[in-house]
C-alpha positions in Angstrom: 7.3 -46.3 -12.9 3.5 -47.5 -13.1 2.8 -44.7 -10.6 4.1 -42.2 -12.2 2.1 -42.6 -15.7 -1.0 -43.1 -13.8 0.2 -39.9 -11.8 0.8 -38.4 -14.8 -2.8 -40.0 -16.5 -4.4 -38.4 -13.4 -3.0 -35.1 -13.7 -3.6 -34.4 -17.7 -7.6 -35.9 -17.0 -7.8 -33.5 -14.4 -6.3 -30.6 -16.4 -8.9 -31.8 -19.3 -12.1 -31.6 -17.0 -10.8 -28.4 -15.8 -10.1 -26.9 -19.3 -13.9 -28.2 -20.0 -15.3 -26.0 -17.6 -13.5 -23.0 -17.9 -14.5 -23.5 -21.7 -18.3 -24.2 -20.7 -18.5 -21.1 -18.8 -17.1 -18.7 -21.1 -20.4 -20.4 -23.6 -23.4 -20.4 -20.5 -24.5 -19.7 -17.0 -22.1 -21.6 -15.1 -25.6 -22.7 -12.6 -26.7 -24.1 -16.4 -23.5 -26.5 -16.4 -24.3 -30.0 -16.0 -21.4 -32.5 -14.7 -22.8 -34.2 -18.3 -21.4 -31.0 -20.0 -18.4 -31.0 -18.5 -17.8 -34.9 -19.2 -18.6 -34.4 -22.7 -16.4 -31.3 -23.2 -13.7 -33.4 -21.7 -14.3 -36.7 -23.4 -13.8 -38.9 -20.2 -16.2 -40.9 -18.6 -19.2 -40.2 -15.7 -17.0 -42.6 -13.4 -13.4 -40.3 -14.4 -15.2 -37.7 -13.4 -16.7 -38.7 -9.9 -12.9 -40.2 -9.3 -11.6 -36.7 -9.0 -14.1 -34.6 -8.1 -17.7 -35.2 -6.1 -20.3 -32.4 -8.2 -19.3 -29.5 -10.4 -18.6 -27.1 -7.3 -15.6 -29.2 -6.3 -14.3 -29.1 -9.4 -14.6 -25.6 -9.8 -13.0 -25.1 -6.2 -10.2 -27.3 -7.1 -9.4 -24.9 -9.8 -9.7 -22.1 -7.3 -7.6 -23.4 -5.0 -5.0 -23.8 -7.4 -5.0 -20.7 -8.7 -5.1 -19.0 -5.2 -1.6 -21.5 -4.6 0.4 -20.6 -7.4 -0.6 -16.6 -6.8 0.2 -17.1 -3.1 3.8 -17.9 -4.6 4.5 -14.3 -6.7 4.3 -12.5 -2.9 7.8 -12.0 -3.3 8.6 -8.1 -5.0 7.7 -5.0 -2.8 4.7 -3.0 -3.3 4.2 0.4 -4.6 4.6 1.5 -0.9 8.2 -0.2 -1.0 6.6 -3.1 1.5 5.8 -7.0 0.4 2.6 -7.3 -0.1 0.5 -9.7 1.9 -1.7 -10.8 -1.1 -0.9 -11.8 -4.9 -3.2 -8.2 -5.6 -1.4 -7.2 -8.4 -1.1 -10.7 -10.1 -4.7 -11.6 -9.2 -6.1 -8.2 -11.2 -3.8 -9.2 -14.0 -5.2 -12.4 -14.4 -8.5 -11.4 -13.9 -8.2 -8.9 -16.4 -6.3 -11.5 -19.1 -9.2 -14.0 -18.5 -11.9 -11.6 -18.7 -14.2 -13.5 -20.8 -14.1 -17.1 -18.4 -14.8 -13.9 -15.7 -17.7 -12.5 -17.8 -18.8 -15.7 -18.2 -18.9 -17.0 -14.2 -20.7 -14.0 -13.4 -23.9 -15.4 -15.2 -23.9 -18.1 -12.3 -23.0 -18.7 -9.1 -19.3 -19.4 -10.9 -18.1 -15.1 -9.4 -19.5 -15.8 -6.0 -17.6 -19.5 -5.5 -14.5 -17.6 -6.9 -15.1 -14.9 -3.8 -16.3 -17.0 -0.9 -13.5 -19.9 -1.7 -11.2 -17.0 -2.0 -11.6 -14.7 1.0 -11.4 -18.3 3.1 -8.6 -19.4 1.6 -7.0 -15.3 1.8 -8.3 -15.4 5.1 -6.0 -18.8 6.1 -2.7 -18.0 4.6 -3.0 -14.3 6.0 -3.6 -15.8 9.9 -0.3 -17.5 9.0 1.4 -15.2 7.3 0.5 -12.6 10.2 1.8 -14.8 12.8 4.9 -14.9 10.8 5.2 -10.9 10.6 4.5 -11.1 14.7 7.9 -10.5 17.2 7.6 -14.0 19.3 5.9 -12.7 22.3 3.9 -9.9 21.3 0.3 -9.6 21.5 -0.9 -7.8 18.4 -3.4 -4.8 19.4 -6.0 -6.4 17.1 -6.6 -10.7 17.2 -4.5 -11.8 14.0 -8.0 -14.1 12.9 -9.7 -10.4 13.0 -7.1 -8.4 11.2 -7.1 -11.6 8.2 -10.6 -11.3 7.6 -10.3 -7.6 7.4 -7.4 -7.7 4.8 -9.0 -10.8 2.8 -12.5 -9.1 3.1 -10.8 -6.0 1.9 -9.2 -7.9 -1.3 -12.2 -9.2 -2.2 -14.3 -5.8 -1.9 -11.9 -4.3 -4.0 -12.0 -6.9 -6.9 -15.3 -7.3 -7.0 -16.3 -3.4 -7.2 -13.1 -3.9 -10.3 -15.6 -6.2 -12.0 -19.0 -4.8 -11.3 -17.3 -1.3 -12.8 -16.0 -3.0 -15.9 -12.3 -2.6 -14.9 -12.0 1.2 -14.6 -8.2 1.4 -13.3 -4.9 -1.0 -14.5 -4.0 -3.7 -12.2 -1.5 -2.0 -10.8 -3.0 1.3 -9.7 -5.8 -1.4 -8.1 -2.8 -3.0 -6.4 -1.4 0.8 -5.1 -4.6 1.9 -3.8 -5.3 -1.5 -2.0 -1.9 -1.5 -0.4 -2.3 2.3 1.2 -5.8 1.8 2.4 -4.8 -1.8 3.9 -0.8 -1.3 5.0 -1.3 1.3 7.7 -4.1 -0.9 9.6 -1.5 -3.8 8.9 1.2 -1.4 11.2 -1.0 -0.2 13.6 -2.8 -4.1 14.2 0.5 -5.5 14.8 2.1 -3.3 16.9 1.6 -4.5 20.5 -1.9 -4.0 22.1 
């Protein structure tokens, strides 16, 4: 039972120095946050904070990383092209364009660029896997599956951030249809035996 409340202590402090940040950065330069911001914003103490996380960056890469998780688990429902998409595109536009202002607010720091590099490694991971999956045991893909992930995640992350820089021009969803056709058919033609 003890466990579980300090499990449960953990996890709501966690949630509260993460909820200070994103707050932070929607107020300054996310390279203008101090961890003395953050602890303030979240009311916990210098020692908390270096519990969970060792600088600012790690916190903020937590927060990636989770995000990237629980996206990486709505690749379920068929794309525009009638395929399953490989990447949470759709759902990661949408959220992007729902938190627009925490967005607006990482690209006056390094905040946009951790979100991109963290992303297109972690993209870049789950795709090998995810790849290898797709693979018929036996086959040698015509491309190296390490390759063809970097390609796709490097893609993704192309896409978005040309999205941002041009203030959002098309809906998340025609973003996620013209991703899918310029990515799909080198997805096909990669896998097929080499």
């Amino acid at each position: 039972m003890t466990n579980l409340k300090t499990d449960r202590r953990s996890q709501r402090t966690q949630r509260f120095i993460h909820e200070a940040l994103m707050a932070l950065m929607q107020e300054k330069r996310y390279d203008d946050i101090t961890v003395q911001d953050i602890i303030d914003r979240a009311d916990v103490g210098r020692s908390t904070f270096y519990a969970h996380y060792q600088d600012k960056e790690d916190l903020m890469t937590s927060g990636l990383l989770r995000l990237m998780q629980i996206l990486s688990e709505m690749v379920t429902k068929p794309s525009a092209m009638g395929e399953t998409s490989l990447l949470p595109t759709q759902e990661l536009f949408e959220h992007v364009q729902e938190h627009q202002n925490l967005f607006r607010g990482m690209v006056r720091g390094r905040g946009l660029e951790l979100f991109f590099e963290k992303g297109q490694e972690y993209w870049n991971q789950k795709l090998t896997a995810d790849l290898q999956a797709l693979l018929p045991k036996g086959q040698v893909p015509a491309v190296p599956l390490p390759v063809l992930a970097q390609f796709i995640a490097g893609a993704f992350v192309t896409m978005l951030r040309w999205w941002l820089d041009n203030k959002m021009p098309y809906s998340p969803q025609e973003m996620d249809e013209m991703l899918q056709r310029l990515i799909m058919p080198a997805v096909r033609e990669c896998l097929r035996e080499g």
